[in-house]
Each structure stands twice: as C-alpha cells, then as structure tokens.
C-alpha positions as CSV (number, residue, x, y, z in Angstrom):
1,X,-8.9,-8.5,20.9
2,X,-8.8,-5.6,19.0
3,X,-10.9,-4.9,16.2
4,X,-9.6,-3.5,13.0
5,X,-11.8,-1.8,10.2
6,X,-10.5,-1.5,6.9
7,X,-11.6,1.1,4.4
8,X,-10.7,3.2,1.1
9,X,-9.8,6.7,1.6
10,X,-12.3,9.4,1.4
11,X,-12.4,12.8,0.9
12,X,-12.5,13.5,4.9
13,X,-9.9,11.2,5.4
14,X,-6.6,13.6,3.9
15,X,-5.1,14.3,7.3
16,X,-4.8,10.6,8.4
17,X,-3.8,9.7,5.0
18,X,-0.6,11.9,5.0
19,X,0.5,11.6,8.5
20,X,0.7,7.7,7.6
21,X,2.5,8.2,4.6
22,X,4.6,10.7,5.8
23,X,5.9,8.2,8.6
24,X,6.2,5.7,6.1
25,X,8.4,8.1,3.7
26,X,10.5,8.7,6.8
27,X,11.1,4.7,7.3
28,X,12.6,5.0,4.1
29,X,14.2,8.3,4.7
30,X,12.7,10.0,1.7
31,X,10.8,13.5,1.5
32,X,9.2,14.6,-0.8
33,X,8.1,17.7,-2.3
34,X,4.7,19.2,-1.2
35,X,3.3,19.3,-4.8
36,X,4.0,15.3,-4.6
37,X,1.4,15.1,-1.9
38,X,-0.6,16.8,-3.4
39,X,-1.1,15.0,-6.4
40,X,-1.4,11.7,-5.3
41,X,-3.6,12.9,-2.8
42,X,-5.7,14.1,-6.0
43,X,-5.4,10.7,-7.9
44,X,-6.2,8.5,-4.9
45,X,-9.7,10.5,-4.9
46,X,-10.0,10.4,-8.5
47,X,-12.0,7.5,-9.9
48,X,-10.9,7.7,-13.1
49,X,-6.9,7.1,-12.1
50,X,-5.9,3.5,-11.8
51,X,-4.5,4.3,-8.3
52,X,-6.5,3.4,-4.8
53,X,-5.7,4.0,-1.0
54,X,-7.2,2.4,2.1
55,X,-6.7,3.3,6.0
56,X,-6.4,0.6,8.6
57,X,-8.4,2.0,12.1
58,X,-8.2,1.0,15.3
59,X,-10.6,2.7,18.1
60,X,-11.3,5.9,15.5
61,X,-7.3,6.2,14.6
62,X,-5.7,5.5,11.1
63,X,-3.2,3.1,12.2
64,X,-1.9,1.3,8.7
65,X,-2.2,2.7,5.0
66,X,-1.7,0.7,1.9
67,X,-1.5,2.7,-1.8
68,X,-1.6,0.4,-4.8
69,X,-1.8,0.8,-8.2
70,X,-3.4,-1.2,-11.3
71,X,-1.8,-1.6,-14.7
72,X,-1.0,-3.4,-17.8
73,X,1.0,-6.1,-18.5
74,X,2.1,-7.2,-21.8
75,X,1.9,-11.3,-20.2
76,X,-2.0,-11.0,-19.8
77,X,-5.2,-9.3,-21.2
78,X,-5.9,-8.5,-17.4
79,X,-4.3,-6.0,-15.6
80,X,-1.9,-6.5,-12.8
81,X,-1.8,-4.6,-9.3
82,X,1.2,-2.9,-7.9
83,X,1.1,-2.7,-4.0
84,X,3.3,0.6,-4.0
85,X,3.3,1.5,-0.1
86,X,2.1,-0.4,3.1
87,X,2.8,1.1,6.4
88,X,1.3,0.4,9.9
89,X,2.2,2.9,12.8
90,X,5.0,1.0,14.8
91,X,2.3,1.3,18.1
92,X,0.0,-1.2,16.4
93,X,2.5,-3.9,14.7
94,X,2.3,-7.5,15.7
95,X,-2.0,-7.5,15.6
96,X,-2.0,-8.4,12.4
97,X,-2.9,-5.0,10.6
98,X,-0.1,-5.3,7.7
99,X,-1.6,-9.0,6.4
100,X,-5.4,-7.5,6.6
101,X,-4.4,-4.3,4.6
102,X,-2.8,-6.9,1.7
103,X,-5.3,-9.1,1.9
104,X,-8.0,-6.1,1.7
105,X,-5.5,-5.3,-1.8
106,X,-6.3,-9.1,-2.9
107,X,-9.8,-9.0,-2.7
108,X,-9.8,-5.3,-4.3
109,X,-7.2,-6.6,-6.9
110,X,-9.7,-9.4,-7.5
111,X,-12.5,-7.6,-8.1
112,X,-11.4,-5.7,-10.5
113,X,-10.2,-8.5,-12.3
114,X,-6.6,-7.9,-12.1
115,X,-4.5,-11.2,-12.8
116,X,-1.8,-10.4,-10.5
117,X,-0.9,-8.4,-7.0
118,X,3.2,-7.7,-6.8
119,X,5.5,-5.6,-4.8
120,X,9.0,-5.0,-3.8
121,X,10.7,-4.1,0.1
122,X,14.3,-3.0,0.9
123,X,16.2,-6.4,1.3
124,X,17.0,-5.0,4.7
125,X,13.4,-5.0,5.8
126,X,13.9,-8.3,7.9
127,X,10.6,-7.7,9.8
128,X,8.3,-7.2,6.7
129,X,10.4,-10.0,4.5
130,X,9.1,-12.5,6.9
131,X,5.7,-11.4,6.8
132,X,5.6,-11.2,2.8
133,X,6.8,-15.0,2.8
134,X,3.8,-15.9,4.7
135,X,1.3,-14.6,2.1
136,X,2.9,-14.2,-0.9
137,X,5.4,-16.2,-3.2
138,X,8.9,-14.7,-3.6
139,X,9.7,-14.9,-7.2
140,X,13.7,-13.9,-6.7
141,X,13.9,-11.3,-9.5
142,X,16.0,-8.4,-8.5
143,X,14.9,-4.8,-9.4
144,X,17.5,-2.8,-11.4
145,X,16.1,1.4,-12.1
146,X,17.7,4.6,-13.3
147,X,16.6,7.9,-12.5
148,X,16.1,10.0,-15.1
C-alpha cells in the first residue's frame, strides 16, 4: 500500500507546486503568462488572501495539488469554498490521491467554517465526473461566463 501525506504548501515547496500546476494547465491546454504564476504563487503563501494550496506526496514526490479558494455568498452568513484546481500526476491515479486531496479541502473548508465546498470539470472529463459523483452531489446547474 502506498502511503500518501497530505499537506499545505510552504515556502520551500514553489518548484513542486508549479510543475503540478503546469501539467494540470496543460490537461486543459491553457498557458499562462509568467506574471500569472507568480502571483498566485504569492497569494497561496499569503495568509491574509482567502486562497490555500496543498501537495499530495508519495515517497518525497508531489504527486497531486489542489488550489481552492473561500468566499462570500449572498445565501449564507458563512463563506463558501471554491475548489478551483485539482490535479494528480497521471503515474499515481487510481490510489486514491484525488478523493484524499478533496476531502483534505472538506475538512479545511470546515474549519474555517465555510458552509459550502463547490466546483466545476469539463463535461468531457469522463474520468474525474465519475469520481466527483462518488463524493459530492451534482447540482445540474450549467456555467455560462464572458471574458472581459
């Protein structure tokens, strides 16, 4: 069995963190502009932002990452907490590493007393769909944006 350790990002932890969300980015095909990096890299280590990172390791390697977000809702006096990315290097799926790192955003989201933990995947994301089912509810809005 292999054993996973879970744990918010630190300071020392900036290489790791990128090269996962990097390889998540490129799942997606996006890029994004150094700057971008950057400053989220710089809000995830500030405690004053509402936004939080943790690493997923396996034998000493970063193996799954997991950025979310807390905010306000205008349907509660607690905020809620936006699971933005979740990635887990595609050598390590199947173990389980995906449910721990949202279940590691529950309990985080629950301690700081948020009301709510939501998120949204590409509809073609067959492989992640069928894990979300298993551990959360699938409320069947559908997300309209513009980019301005």
């Amino acid at each position: 069995m292999t054993h996973i350790s879970l744990r918010p990002v630190g300071a020392h932890d900036h290489a790791a963190w990128r090269t996962l969300w990097q390889a998540y980015l490129h799942f997606y095909q996006t890029e994004l502009a150094d700057e971008i990096y950057q400053s989220t890299w710089q809000r995830l280590l500030d405690p004053g932002e509402p936004t939080h990172s943790a690493l997923a390791w396996v034998d000493g390697k970063a193996v799954g990452l997991v950025n979310f977000i807390y905010h306000r809702t205008n349907w509660s006096i607690q905020n809620t907490c936006y699971l933005q990315d979740l990635y887990v290097d595609s050598e390590q799926r199947g173990l389980g590493i995906g449910r721990q790192l949202i279940e590691h955003v529950y309990a985080t989201a629950k301690a700081a007393d948020c009301m709510r933990v939501h998120w949204l995947t590409h509809e073609t994301n067959a492989t992640a769909i069928s894990l979300y089912e298993q551990v959360a509810d699938r409320p069947g809005f559908i997300q309209f944006r513009k980019a301005l």
